[in-house]
C-alpha positions in Angstrom: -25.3 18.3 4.5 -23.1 15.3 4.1 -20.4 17.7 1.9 -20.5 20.5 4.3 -19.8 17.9 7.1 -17.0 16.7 5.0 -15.3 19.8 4.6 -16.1 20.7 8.0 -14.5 17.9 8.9 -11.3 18.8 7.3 -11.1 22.3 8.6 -11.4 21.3 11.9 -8.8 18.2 11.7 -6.1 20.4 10.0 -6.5 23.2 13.0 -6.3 20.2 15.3 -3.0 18.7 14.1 -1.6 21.7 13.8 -1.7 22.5 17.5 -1.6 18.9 18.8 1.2 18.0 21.1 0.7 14.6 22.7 -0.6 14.8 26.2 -2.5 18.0 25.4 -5.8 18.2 27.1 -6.3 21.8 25.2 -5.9 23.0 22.2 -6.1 26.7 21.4 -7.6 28.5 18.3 -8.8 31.5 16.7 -11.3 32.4 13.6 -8.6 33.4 11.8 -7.2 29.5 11.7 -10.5 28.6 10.6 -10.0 30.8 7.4 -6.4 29.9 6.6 -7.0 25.8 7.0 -9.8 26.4 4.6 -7.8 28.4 1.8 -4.5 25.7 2.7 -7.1 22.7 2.0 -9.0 24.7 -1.0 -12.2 24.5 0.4 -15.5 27.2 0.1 -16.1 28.0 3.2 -20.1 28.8 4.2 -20.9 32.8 4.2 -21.5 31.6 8.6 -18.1 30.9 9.5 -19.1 29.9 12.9 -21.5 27.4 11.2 -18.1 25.3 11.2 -17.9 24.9 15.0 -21.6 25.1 15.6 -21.7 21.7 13.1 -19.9 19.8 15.3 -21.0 21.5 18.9 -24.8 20.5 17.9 -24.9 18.4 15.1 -21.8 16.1 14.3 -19.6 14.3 15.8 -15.9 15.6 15.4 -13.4 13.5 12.6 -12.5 9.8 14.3 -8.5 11.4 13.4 -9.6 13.6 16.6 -11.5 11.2 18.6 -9.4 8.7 18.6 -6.4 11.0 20.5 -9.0 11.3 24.1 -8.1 8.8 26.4 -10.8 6.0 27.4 -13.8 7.7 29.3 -13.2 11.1 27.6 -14.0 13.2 24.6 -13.0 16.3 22.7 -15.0 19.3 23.1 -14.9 23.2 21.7 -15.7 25.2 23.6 -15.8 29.4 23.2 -12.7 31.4 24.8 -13.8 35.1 24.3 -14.4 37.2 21.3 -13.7 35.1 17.6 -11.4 32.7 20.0 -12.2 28.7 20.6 -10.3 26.0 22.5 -10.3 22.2 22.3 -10.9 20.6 25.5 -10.3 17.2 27.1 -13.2 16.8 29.1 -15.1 13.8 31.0 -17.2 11.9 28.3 -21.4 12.1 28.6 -23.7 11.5 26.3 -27.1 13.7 26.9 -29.5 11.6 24.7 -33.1 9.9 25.8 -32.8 6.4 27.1 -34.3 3.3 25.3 -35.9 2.0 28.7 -37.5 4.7 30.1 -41.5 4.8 30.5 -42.9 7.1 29.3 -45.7 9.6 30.9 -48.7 10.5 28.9 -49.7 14.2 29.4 -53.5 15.5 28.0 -52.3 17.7 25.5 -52.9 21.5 26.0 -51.2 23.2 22.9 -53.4 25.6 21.2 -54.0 24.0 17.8 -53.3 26.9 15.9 -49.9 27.4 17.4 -49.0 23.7 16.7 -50.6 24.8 12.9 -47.7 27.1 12.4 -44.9 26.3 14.0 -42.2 26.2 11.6 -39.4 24.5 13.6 -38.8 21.1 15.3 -37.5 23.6 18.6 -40.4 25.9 17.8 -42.5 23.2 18.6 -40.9 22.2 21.0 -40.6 25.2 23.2 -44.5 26.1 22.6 -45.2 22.2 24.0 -42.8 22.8 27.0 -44.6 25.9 27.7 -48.5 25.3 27.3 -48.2 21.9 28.9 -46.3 23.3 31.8 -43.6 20.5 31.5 -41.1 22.3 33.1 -43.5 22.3 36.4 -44.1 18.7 35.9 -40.6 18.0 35.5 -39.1 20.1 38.4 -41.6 20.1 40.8 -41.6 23.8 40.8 -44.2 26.8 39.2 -42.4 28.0 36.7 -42.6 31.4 34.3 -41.2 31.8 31.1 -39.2 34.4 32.0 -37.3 35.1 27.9 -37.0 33.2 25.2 -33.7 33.0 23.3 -31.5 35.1 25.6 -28.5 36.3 24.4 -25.8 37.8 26.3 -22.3 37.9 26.4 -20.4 35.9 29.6 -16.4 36.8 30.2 -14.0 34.4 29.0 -16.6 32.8 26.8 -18.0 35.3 24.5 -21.7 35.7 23.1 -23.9 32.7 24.5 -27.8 31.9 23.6 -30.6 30.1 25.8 -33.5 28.6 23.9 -35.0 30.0 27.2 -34.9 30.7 30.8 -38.0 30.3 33.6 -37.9 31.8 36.7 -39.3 28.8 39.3 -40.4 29.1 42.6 -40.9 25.8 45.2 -43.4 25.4 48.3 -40.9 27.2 50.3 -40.9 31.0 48.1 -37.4 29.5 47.0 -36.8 31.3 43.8 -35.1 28.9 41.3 -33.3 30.1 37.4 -34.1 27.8 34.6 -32.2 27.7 31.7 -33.6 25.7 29.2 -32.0 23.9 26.2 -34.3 22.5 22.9 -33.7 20.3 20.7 -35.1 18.6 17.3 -34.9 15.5 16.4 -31.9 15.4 14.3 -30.0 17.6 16.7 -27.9 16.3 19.6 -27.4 18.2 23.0 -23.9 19.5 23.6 -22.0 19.8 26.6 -20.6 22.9 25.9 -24.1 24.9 25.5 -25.3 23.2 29.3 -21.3 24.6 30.6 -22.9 28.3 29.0 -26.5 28.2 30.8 -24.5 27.5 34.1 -21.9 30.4 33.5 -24.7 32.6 32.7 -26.7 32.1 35.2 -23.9 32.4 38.0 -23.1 35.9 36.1 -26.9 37.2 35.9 -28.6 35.4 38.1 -26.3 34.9 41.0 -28.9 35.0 43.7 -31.2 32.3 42.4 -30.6 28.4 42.5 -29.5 27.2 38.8 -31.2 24.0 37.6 -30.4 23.6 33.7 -32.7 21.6 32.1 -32.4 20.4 28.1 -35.2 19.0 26.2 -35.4 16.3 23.2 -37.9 16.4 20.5 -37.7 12.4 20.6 -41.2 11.8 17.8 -43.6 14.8 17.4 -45.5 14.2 20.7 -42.8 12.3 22.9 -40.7 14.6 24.9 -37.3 14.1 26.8 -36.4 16.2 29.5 -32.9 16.0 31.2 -31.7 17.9 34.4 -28.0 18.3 34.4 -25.3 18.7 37.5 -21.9 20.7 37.1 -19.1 19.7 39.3 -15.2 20.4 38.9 -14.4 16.8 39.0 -16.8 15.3 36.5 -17.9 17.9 34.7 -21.7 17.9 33.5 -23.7 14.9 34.5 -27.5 13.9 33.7 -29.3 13.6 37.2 -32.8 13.1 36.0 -34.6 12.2 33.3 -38.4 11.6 32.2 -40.2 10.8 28.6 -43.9 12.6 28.4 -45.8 11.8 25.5 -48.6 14.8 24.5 -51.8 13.0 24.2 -55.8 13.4 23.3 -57.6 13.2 26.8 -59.3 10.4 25.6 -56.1 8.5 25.4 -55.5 8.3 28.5 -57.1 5.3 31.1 -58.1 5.2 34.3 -55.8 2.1 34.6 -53.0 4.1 33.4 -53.7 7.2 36.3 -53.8 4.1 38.5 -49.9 3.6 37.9 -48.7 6.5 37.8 -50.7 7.5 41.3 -48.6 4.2 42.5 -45.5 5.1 40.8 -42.1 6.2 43.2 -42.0 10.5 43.2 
């Protein structure tokens, strides 16, 4: 991983200074540049060529070269811009990742043992837990269906995009809510630009519902972060609430701690 980072790296950061202007706050691109920094540098590029810009959407952070040119209080993202075309993007800085001082919640575990048996993957798992341990109802304060995992559609102006999955959730009042739902393992990190694609998604195909967009952290194998994020023009994507639920046996959990949590603020 550490050498396809590096190469990755190096693709990326001779696309980048070759578009740079100073002052930009968006860079333009297409797969093709991707191809022709590669075979300018001499590097093998992977049989995936988006695996390039997925790397550093989900998993890495982009060359210090690049992060250095965002003013204070922002960060470079890519984001999709149509069919096999990308852009770099100024945009306000976030970081989506659990918080050190958060309680946490203990939940009686209810995933089928067999299911946690064979999972084969950290979101796997994770998505089975969120869904037999009605998490997302905790979380929201709404019922909630699994309505389709990993949805894949194609939005204008952005291209193909993928939800881990989406619940339909309906409050006290028959409100009817969409939920798109990012996952994440514990070596992955969650990205801006996938929480920008649930929203434009959901305001294409699901117009008439209300869009809450909810990611979720695989922080250990039982301790769960869940996130609810806001979209607004002037800041961009913002975390607006967050709670840590650790899956436990029954057994684990005391009367003392029910006792808080009945006293704890809604």
């Amino acid at each position: 991983m550490a050498t396809s980072k590096n190469r990755y790296s190096r693709i990326i950061e001779a696309i980048f200074n070759k578009y740079y202007q100073k002052g930009a706050t968006e860079i333009s691109f297409k797969r093709p540049d991707i191809t022709r920094a590669a075979e300018e540098l001499e590097i093998r590029l992977p049989k995936n060529l988006g695996d390039v810009l997925h790397s550093f959407r989900y998993r890495a952070d982009l060359p210090n070269s690049i992060v250095k040119k965002a003013p204070e209080g922002y960060e470079w993202i890519i984001r999709p811009a149509g069919r096999a075309q990308y852009k770099l993007v100024l945009v306000p800085k976030v970081a989506i990742g659990p918080s050190g001082m958060l309680a946490e919640t203990k939940i009686p575990d209810a995933t089928p043992g067999v299911i946690a048996r064979y999972s084969l993957t950290d979101e796997q798992a994770l998505l089975a837990k969120l869904r037999y341990n009605r998490l997302i109802d905790i979380f929201t304060g709404l019922a909630c269906y699994s309505f389709q995992s990993h949805l894949r559609t194609s939005v204008p102006d952005i291209g193909q995009v993928e939800t881990d999955e989406i619940y339909i959730g309906i409050d006290k009042r028959g409100a009817h809510f969409i939920l798109p739902v990012q996952a994440k393992g514990k070596a992955d990190k969650i990205g801006i630009v996938q929480i920008e694609q649930d929203f434009a998604l959901c305001a294409r195909n699901f117009s008439g519902l209300v869009c809450r967009s909810i990611a979720a952290q695989l922080m250990e194998n039982q301790l769960i972060a869940l996130f609810e994020l806001k979209q607004n023009v002037k800041e961009g994507i913002r975390i607006s609430a967050e709670r840590h639920y650790r899956l436990v046996n029954p057994e684990d959990l005391s009367a003392e701690e029910l006792e808080t949590y009945r006293n704890r603020p809604i």
